[in-house]
Wavefront OBJ file of the C-alpha trace (Angstrom):
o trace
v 10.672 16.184 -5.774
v 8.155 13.043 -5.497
v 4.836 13.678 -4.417
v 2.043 11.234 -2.430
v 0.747 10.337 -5.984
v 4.301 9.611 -7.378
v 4.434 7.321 -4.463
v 1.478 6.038 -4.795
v 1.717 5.109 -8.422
v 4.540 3.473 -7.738
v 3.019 0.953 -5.033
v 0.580 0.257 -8.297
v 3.355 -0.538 -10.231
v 4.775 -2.530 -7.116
v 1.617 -4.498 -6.699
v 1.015 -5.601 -10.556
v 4.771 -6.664 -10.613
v 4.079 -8.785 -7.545
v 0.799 -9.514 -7.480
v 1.281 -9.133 -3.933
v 2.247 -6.018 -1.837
v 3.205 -6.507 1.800
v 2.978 -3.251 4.013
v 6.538 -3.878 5.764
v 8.079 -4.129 2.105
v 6.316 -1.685 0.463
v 7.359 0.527 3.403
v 10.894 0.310 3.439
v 10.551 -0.110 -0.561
v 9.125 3.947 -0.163
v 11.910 4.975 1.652
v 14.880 3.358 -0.737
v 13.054 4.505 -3.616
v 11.787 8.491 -2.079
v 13.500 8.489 1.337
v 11.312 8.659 4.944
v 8.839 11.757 4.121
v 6.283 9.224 2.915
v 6.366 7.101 5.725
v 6.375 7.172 9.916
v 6.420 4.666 12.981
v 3.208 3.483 14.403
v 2.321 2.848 17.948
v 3.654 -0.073 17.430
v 7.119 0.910 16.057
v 6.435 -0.324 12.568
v 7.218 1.487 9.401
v 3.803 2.810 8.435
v 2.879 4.499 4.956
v 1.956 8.341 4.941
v -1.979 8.320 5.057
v -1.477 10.940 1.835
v 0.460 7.833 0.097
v -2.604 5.283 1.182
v -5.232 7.661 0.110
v -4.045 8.348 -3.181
v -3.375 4.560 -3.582
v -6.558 4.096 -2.560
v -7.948 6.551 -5.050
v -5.979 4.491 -8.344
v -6.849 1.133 -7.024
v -10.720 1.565 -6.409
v -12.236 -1.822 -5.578
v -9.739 -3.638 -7.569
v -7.308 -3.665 -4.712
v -8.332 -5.154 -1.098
v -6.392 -5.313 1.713
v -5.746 -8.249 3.943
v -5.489 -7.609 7.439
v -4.225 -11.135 8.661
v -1.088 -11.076 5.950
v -0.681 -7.152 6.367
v -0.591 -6.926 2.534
v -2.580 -5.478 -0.554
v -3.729 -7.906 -3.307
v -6.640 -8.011 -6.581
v -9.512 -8.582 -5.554
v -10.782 -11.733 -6.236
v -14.131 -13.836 -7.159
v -14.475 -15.151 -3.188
v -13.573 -11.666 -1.763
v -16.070 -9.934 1.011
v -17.446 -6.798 0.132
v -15.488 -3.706 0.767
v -11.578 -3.529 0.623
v -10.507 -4.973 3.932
v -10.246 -8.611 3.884
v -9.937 -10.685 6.892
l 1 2 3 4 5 6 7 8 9 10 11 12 13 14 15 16 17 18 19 20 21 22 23 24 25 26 27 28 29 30 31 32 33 34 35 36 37 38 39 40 41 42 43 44 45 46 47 48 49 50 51 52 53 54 55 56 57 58 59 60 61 62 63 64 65 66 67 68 69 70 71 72 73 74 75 76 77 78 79 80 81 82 83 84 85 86 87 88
């Protein structure tokens, strides 16, 4: 039985394989790999991750990882980054 850090590790291993982790993929990548508990549809009908998934991500990537809200995707930090995670 896979738990919010199994999932979790595996968007790690997702991101360092891609360099580049969009939300919609990694969402639908979730439910192929661990089926639909560790995700849900937003307002907006999207395929969201569980906020347990996201804070255990958030919890192995530290500020290594920041997230871009324009693209809707996670990336490494880089040299010209803004402080704090969320990017615009």
């Amino acid at each position: 039985m896979a738990t919010p850090s199994n999932v979790a590790q595996w968007l790690v291993d997702q991101l360092r394989e891609e360099q580049t982790l969009y939300q919609e993929t990694a969402a639908f990548g979730i439910v192929e790999e661990f089926g639909d508990e560790f995700v849900y549809y937003n307002a907006a009908g999207n395929t969201a991750i569980s906020k347990d998934v996201l804070k255990e991500f958030n919890r192995l990537t530290g500020d290594s990882v920041v997230w871009v809200r324009s693209e809707r995707c996670w990336r490494f930090r880089e040299d010209h980054d803004e402080v704090g995670r969320s990017q615009p």
